[in-house]
C-alpha positions as CSV (number, residue, x, y, z in Angstrom):
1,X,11.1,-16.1,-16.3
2,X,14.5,-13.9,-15.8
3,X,12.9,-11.4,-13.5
4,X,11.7,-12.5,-10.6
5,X,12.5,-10.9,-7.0
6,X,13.2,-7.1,-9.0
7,X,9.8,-7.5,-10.0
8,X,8.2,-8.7,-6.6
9,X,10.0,-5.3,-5.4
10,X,8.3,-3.2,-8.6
11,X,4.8,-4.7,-7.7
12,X,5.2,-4.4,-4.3
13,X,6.4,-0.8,-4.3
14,X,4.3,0.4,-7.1
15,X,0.8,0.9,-5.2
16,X,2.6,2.1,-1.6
17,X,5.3,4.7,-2.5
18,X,5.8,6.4,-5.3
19,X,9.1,7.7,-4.7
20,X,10.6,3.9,-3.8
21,X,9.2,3.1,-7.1
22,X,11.4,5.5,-9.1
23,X,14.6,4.7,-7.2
24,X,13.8,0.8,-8.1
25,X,13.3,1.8,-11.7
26,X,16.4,3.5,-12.1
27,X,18.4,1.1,-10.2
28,X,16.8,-1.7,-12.5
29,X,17.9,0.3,-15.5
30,X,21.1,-2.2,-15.8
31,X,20.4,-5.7,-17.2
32,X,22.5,-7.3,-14.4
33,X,20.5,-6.0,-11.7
34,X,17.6,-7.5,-12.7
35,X,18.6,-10.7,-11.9
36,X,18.1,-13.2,-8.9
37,X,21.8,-13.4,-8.7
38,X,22.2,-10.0,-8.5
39,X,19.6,-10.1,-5.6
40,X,21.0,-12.7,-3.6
41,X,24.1,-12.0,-4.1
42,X,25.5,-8.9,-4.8
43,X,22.6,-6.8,-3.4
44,X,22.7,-8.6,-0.3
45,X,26.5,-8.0,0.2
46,X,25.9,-4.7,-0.8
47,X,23.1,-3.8,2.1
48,X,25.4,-6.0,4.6
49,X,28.4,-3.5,3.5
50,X,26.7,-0.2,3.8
51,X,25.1,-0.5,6.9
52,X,24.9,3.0,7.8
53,X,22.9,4.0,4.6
54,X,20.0,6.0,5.8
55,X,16.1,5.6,5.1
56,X,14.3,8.8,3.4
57,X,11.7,10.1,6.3
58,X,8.3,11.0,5.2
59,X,4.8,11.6,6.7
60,X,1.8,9.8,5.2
61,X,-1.7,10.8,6.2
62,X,-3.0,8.5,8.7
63,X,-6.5,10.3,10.0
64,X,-8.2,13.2,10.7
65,X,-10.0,13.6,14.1
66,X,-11.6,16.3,16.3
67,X,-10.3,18.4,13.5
68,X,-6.3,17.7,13.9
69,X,-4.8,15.6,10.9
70,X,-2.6,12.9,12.2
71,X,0.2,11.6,10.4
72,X,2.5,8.0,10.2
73,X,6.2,8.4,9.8
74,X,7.3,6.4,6.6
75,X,10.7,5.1,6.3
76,X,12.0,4.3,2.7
77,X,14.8,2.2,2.4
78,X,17.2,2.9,-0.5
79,X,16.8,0.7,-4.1
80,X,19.5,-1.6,-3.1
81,X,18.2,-2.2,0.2
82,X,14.9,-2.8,-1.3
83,X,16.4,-5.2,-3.4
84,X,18.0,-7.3,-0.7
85,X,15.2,-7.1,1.8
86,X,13.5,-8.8,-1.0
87,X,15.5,-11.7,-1.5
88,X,15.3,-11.7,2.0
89,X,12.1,-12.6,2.4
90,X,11.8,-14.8,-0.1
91,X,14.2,-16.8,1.0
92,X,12.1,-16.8,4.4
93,X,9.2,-17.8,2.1
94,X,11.3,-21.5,1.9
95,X,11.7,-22.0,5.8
96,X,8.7,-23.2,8.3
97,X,10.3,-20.9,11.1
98,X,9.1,-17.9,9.3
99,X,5.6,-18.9,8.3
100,X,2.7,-17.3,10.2
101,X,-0.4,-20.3,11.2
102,X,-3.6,-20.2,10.0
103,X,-5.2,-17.5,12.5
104,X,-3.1,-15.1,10.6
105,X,-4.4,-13.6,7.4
106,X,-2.0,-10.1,6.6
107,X,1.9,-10.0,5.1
108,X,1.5,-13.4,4.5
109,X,4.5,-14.3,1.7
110,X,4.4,-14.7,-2.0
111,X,6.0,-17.4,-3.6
112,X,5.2,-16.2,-7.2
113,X,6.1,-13.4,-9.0
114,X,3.5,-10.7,-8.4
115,X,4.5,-9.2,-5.0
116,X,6.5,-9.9,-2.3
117,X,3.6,-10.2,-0.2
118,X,0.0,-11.4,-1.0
119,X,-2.8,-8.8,-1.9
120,X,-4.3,-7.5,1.3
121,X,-8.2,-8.2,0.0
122,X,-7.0,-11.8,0.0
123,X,-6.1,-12.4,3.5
124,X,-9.3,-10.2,4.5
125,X,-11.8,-12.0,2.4
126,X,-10.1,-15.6,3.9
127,X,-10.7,-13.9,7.2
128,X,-14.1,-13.0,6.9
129,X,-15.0,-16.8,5.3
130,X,-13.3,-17.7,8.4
131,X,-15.3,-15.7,11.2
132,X,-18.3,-16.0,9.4
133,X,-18.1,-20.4,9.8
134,X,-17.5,-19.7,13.5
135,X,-20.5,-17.3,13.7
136,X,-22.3,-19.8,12.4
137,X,-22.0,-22.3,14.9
138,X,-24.7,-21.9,17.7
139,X,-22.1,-22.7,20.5
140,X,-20.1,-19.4,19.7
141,X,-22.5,-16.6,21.2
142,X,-20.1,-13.3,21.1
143,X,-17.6,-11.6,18.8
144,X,-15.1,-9.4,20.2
145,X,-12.7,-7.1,18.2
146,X,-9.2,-5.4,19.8
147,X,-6.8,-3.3,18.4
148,X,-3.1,-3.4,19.8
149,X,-1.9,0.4,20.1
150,X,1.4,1.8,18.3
151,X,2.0,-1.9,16.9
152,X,4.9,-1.4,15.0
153,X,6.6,1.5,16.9
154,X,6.3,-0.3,20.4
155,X,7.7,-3.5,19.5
156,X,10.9,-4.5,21.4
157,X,14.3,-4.4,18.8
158,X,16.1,-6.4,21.6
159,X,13.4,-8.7,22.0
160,X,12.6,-8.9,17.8
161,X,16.2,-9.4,17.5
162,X,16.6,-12.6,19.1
163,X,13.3,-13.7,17.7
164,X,15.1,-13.3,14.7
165,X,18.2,-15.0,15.6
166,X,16.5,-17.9,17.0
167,X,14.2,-18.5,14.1
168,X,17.5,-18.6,11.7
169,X,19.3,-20.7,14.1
170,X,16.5,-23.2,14.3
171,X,15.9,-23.4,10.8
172,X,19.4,-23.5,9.6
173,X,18.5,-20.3,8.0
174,X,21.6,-19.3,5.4
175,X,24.0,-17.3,7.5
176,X,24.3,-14.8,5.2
177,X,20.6,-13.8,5.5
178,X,21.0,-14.1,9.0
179,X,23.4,-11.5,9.3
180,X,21.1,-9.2,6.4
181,X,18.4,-9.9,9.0
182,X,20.2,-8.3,11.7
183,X,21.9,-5.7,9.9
184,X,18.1,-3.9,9.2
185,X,17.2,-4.3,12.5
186,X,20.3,-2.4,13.2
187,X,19.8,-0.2,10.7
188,X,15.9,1.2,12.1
189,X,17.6,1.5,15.4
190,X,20.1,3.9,14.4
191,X,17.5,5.7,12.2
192,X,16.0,6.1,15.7
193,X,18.9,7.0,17.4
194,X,17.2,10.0,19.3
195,X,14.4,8.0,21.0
196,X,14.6,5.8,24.2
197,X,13.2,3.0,23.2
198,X,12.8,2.1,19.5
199,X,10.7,0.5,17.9
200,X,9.9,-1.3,14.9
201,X,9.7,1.1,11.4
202,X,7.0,1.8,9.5
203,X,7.6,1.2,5.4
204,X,10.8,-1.6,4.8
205,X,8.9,-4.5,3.4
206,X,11.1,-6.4,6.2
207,X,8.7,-4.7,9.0
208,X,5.9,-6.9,8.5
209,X,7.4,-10.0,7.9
210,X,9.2,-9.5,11.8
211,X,5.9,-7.8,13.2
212,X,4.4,-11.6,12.3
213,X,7.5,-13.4,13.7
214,X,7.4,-11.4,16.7
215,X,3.5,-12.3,17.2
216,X,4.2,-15.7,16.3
217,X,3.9,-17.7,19.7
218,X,1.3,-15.9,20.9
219,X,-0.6,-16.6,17.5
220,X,0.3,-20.1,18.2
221,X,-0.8,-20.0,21.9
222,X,-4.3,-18.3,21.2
223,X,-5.2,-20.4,18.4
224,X,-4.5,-23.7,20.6
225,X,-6.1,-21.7,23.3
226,X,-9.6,-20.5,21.4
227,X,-10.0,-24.0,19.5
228,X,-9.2,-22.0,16.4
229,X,-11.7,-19.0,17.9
230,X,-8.9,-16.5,16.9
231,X,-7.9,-14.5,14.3
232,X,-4.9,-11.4,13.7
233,X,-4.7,-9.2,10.9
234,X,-1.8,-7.1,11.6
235,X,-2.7,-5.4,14.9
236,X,-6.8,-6.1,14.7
237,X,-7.6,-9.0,16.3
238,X,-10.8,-10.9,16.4
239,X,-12.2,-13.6,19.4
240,X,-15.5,-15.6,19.1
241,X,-16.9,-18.2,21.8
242,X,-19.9,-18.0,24.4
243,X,-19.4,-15.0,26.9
244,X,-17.5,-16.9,29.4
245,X,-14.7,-18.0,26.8
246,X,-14.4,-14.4,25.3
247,X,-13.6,-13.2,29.2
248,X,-11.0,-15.7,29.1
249,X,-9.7,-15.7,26.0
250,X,-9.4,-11.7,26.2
251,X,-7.7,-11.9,29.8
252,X,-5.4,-14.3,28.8
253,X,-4.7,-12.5,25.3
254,X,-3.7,-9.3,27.4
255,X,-1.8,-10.9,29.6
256,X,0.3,-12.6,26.8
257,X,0.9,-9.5,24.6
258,X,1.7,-7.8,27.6
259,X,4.5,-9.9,28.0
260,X,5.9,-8.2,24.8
261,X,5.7,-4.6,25.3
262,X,2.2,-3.9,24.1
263,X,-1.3,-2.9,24.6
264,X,-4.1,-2.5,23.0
265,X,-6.1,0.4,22.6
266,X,-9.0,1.7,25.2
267,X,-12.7,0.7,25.3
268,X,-13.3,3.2,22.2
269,X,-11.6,0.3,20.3
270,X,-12.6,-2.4,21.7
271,X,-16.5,-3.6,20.8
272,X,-18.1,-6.5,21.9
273,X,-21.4,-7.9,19.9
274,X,-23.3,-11.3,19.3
275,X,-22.7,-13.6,16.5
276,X,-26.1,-13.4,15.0
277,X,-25.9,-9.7,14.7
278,X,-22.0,-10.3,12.5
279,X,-24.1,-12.7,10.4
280,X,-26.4,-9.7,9.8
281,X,-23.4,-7.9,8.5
282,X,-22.9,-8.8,5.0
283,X,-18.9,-8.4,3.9
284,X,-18.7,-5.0,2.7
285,X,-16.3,-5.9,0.1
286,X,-18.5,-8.6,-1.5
287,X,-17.4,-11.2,-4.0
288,X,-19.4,-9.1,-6.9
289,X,-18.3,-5.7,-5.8
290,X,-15.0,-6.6,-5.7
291,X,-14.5,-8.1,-9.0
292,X,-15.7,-6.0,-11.3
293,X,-12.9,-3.3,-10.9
294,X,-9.8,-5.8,-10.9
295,X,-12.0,-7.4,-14.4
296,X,-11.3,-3.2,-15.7
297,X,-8.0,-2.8,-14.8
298,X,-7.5,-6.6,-16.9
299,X,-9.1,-5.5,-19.6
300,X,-7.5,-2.2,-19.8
301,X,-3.9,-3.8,-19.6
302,X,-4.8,-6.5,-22.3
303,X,-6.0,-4.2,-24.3
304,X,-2.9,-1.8,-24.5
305,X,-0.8,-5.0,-24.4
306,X,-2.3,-6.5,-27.8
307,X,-3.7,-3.9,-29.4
308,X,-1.3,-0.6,-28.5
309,X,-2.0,0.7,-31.7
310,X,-6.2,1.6,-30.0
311,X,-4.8,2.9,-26.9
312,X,-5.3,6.9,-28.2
313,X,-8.6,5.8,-29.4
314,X,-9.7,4.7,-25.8
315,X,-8.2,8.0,-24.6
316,X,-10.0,10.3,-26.4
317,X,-13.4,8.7,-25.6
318,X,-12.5,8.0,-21.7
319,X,-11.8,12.2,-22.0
320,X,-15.0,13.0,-23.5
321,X,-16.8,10.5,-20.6
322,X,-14.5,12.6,-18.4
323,X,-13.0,9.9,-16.7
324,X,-9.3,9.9,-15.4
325,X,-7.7,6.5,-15.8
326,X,-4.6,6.7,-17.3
327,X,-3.2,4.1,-20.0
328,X,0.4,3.4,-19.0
329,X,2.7,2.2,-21.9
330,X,5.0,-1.2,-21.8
331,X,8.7,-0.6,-22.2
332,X,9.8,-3.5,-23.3
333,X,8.4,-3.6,-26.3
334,X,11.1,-5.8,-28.6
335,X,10.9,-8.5,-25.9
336,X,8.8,-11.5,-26.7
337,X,5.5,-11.4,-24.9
338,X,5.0,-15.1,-25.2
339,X,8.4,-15.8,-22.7
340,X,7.7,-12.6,-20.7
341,X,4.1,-13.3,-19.9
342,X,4.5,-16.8,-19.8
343,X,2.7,-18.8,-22.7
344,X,-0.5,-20.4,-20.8
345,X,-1.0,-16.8,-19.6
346,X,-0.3,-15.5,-23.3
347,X,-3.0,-17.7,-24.9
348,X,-5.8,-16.7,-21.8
349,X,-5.1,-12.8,-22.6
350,X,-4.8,-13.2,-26.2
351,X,-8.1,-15.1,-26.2
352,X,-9.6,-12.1,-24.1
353,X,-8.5,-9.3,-25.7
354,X,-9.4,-10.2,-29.1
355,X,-12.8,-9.8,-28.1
356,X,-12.1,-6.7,-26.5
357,X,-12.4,-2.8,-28.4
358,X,-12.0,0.6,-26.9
359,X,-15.9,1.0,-27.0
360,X,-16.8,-2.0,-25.0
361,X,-14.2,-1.3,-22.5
362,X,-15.9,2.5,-22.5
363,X,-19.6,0.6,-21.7
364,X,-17.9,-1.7,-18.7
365,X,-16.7,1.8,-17.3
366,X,-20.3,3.6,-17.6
367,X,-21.9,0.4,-16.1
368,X,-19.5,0.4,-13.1
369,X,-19.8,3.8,-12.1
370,X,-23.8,4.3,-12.8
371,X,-23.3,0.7,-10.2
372,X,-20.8,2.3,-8.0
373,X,-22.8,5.5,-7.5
374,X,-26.1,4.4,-6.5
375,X,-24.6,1.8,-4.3
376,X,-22.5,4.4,-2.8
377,X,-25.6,7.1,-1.9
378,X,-27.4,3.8,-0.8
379,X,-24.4,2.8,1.9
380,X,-24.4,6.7,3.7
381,X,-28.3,6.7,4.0
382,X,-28.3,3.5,5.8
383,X,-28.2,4.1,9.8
384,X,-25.6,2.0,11.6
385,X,-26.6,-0.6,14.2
386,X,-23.2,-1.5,16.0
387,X,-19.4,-0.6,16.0
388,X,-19.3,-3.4,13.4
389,X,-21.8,-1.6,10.6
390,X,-20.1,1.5,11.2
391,X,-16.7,0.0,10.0
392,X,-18.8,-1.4,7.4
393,X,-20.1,1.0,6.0
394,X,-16.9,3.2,6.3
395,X,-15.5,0.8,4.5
396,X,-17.5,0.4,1.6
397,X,-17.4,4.0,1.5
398,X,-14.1,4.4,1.0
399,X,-14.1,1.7,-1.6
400,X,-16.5,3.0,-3.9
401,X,-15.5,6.6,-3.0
402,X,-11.6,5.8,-4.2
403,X,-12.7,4.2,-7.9
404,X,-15.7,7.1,-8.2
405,X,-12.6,9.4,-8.6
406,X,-11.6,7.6,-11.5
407,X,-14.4,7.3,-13.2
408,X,-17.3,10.0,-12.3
409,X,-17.8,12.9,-13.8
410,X,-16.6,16.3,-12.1
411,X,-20.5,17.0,-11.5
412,X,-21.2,14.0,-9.9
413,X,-17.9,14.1,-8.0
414,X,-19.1,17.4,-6.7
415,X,-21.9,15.8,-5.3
416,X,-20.0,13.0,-3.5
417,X,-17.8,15.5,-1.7
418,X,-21.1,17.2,-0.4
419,X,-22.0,13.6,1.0
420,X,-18.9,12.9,2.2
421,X,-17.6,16.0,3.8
422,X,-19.2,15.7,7.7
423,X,-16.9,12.3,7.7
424,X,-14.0,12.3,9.3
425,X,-13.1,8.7,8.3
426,X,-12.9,10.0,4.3
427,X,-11.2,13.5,5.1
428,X,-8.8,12.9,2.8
429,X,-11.0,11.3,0.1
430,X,-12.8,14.5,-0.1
431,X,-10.0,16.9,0.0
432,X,-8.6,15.0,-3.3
433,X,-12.0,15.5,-4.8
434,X,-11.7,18.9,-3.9
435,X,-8.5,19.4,-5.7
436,X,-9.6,17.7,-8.9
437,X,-12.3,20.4,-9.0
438,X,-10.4,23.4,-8.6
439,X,-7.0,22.0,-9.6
440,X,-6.0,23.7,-6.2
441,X,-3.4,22.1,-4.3
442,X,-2.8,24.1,-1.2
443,X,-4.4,21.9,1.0
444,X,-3.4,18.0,-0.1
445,X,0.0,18.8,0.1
446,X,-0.3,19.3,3.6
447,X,-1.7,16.0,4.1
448,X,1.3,14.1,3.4
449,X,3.1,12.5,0.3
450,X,0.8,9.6,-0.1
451,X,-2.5,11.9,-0.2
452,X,0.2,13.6,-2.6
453,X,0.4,10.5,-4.7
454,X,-3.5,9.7,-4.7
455,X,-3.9,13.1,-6.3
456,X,-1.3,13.5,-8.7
457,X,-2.2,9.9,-10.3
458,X,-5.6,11.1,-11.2
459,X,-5.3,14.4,-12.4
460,X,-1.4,14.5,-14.6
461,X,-2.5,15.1,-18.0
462,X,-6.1,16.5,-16.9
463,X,-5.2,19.4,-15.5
464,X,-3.2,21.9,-17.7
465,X,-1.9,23.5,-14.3
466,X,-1.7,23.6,-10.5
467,X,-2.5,26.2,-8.5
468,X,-0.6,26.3,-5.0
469,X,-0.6,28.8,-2.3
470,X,2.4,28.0,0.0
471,X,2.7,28.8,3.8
472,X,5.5,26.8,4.6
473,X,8.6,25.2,2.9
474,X,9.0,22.7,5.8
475,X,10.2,19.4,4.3
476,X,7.4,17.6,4.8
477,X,5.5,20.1,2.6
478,X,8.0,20.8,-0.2
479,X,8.3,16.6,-0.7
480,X,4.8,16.4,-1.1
481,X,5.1,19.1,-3.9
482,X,7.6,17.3,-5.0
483,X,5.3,14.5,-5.6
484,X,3.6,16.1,-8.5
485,X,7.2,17.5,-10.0
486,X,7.8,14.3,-10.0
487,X,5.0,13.5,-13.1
488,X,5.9,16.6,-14.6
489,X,2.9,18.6,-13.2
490,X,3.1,22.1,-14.0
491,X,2.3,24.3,-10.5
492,X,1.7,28.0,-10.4
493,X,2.4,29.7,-6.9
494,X,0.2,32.5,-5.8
495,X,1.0,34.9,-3.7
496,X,3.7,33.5,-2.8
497,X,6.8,34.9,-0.4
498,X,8.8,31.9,0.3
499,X,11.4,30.4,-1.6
500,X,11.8,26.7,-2.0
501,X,15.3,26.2,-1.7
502,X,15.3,22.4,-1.7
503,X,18.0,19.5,-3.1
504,X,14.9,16.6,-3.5
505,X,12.3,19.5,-5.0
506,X,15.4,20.2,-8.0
507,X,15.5,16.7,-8.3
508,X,11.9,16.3,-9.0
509,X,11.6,19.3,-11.2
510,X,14.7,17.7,-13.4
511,X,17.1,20.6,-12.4
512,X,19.7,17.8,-12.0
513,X,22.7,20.6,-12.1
514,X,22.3,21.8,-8.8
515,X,22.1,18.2,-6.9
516,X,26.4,18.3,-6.5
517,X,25.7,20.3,-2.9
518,X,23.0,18.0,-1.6
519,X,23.7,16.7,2.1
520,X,21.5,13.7,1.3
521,X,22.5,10.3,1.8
522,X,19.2,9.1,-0.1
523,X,19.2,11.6,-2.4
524,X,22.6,11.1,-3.2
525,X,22.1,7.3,-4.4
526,X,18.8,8.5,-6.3
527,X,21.0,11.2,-8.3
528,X,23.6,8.9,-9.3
529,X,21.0,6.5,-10.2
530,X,19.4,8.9,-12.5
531,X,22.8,10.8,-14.1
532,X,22.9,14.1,-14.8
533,X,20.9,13.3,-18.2
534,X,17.3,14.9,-18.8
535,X,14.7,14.1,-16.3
536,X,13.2,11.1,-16.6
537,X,10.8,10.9,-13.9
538,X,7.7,11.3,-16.1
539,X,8.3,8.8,-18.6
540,X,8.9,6.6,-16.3
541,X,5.7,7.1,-14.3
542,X,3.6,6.8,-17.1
543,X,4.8,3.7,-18.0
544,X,5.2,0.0,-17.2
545,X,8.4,-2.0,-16.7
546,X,6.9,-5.6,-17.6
547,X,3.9,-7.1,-18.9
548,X,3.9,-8.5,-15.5
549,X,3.9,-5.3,-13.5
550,X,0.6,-5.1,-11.4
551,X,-1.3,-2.0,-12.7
552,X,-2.2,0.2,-9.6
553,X,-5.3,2.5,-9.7
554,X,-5.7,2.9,-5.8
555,X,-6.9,5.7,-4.1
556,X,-5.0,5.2,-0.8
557,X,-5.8,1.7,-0.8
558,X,-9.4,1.9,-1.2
559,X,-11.0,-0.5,0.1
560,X,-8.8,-1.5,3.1
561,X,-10.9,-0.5,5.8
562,X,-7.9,-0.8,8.0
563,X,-5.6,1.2,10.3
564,X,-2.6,-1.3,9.4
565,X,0.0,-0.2,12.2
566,X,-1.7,1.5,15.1
């Protein structure tokens, strides 16, 4: 097909960051730069040109403990950048030098169309398949989980850089991705001018495929080391071998990652447990659980592909059920869905959907949630055992807790939050319930723009208005209102004294004749992006760019279970 790395970068972006999806969109507007030769080439030039482009800074909501909310710095590159650290790693995706081994299962490349990088739930379920073999033999008598601290933040740029530089060198990488390479490692050290010793940013796709490389030998050491008794995703590592292996294969795992600048976290998490009670711990995302929602969202998408003319139909009755999926439309509509979709893949949907009618798709969505439900009130009641069920059960939780917002009713949803309130882990699940019953925003915008994001997806076009009570207009605060201007969400302040005077919360609310005095570097490219025309962020949002473009109903990754960077 024509589009291939844009639309990696659309997937990709899509279900992480809202705002880097909208700067992608506009920047795709133009034919041309929806090509791979505009990616490779004149992208790439482009980021290797403007060097000193900045990232947009924002918080995400990370946890909430001892009752402080901690946040994650989030570092968005700009659309072109996007764009190039794209074709970036997929030209990576062709050399051995930049392939993780089999004891790694996160970031791990795409070499189709869908994303840059492979769905998370696959390199978790691969995992646990994995553990669960090694469990299973009677000479392994102990699990032991670690966490590294600050992953991301407390890797080495010096060090990572000549990682980098080796890996191309070896491979006979292209020397004009070497030097892209290089350039964004540059580029997050001078977004961290101010601090001593930099670190690795959170959010550029690029991150995670040099967090791997920088892991690399010692992935390569400890699975040689362990007999295949190891296994990293992202910062949680996993050991399994009688008790005297796990003392050595954890002494010599901190002495190695030692050697590169980091640490892992104290005892609290750190668990140790025997094999046969892992075994007792079934996966929490099981193979049944876990399809039926992605078997929805496929149904749904066929459904408005084929038959768009029934979409209003399915509407109306999903309101009356009051459930809050939204139907997104397809903008290419004069293109040829057969070449688009790809015509193997055209016959398998069109042979689907014919069977499919806003009623049954209805039924699905009552039987999934009646499911959902009871499984949910049955996964709190049950006590925990070990560190390992807690996670468990914290992360089935969440999982069930992030698609009950889409599809319970308000009444049950108030019962939820009751269950769910005295957990600290799913603070910001019930603060978005909260919101969606009193249309009240005061308190999700100070959770950051992804808890932001999770909200306004599920309640644009529910709620007629917002209501907001403001204390500050810091600019953390304002761009998480910003996140609802964005989908044209009407907000009412009360009693409120202070005046937003901000360049990206214009932008956002389509008042696109006062962006000339904007200081904004980031900004500044998303404006000229956009033009001066009427806003155009909510048409935007409620539709899709392709037939291909992964449809994204994820309450902050629901499901995940994970702390992916610390």
């Amino acid at each position: 097909m024509s589009i291939n790395i844009a639309l990696k970068s659309l997937n990709q972006y899509r279900k992480r960051d809202i705002i880097a999806y909208l700067s992608l969109r506009y920047y795709l507007a133009s034919k041309s730069s929806q090509t791979d030769l505009w990616a490779n080439e004149v992208a790439v030039k482009l980021a290797l040109k403007k060097q000193s482009s900045r990232l947009l800074k924002i918080k995400h909501f990370k946890s909430f403990n001892e009752g402080r909310i901690e946040y994650r710095d989030i570092f968005i590159p700009s659309p072109n950048d996007i764009i190039a650290e794209s074709a970036l790693i997929t030209k990576c995706s062709e050399f051995e030098a930049f392939q993780t081994n089999s004891s790694v299962y996160s970031y791990l490349m795409n070499k189709d169309n869908r994303s840059v990088f492979q769905h998370y739930s696959n390199g978790l379920k691969k995992r646990y398949k994995s553990i669960k073999s090694a469990c299973l033999d009677t000479k392994n008598e102990e699990i032991m989980y670690l966490d590294v601290k600050s992953f991301y933040p407390s890797i080495d740029l010096n060090l990572l850089k000549r990682i980098w530089t080796e890996a191309c060198f070896s491979s006979q990488f292209p020397q004009l991705f070497t030097d892209l390479g290089i350039a964004f490692i540059e580029k997050y050290r001078i977004e961290q001018k101010e601090i001593e010793k930099p670190g690795l940013l959170i959010g550029p796709m690029f991150s995670h495929l040099l967090a791997n490389l920088y892991l690399k030998n010692l992935d390569k050491k400890m699975k040689s080391m362990t007999n295949n008794r190891y296994w990293r995703y992202v910062d949680d590592i996993v050991l399994v071998g009688n008790k005297f292996e796990i003392e050595v294969f954890s002494k010599n795992l901190k002495n190695e990652i030692s050697l590169l600048g980091l640490q892992f976290h104290n005892e609290l998490k750190t668990f140790r447990l025997q094999t046969n009670e892992w075994l007792a711990n079934k996966n929490p995302l099981g193979k049944s659980l876990s399809k039926k929602w992605p078997e929805l969202v496929g149904h749904i998408k066929r459904l408005a592909i084929f038959y768009p003319e029934r979409i209003e139909e399915l509407e109306n009755i999903l309101d009356k059920m009051d459930v809050r999926l939204e139907i997104l439309e397809y903008m290419n509509e004069t293109k040829s869905k057969t070449l688009s979709i790809g015509l193997f893949k055209w016959i398998k949907w069109y042979t689907s959907a014919r069977e499919l009618t806003p009623r049954s798709i209805a039924t699905m969505i009552d039987e999934i949630r009646k499911e959902y439900l009871s499984l949910f009130y049955d996964t709190l009641k049950r006590l925990p055992q070990n560190e390992l069920e807690t996670k468990s059960k914290i992360t089935k939780a969440k999982y069930l807790v992030g698609r009950l917002i889409y599809l319970s009713k308000k009444s049950d949803l108030q019962e939820i939050a009751k269950a769910i309130k005295d957990f600290p882990e799913l603070y910001v699940q019930y603060e978005i319930i909260r919101t969606i019953l009193t249309g009240d925003i005061s308190n999700i915008i100070k959770l950051g723009t992804n808890a932001a994001q999770a909200t306004a997806q599920v309640i644009k076009n529910k709620i007629p208005k917002l209501t907001c009570r403001l204390d500050s207009n810091e600019n953390d605060v304002i761009l998480a209102i910003s996140i609802f201007k964005f989908h044209s969400i009407e907000i009412e302040f009360i009693d409120n004294e202070i005046e937003i005077h901000n360049p990206f919360y214009d932008f956002a609310s389509g008042k696109m004749t006062k962006m000339n005095d904007s200081g904004d570097s980031y900004l500044h490219e998303l404006i000229a992006l956009h033009g001066e025309e009427e806003s155009r962020h909510s048409k935007i949002l409620n539709s899709l760019f392709d037939e291909n473009e992964t449809l994204s109903f994820d309450v902050l990754n629901a499901g995940t279970g994970s702390s992916y960077y610390e």
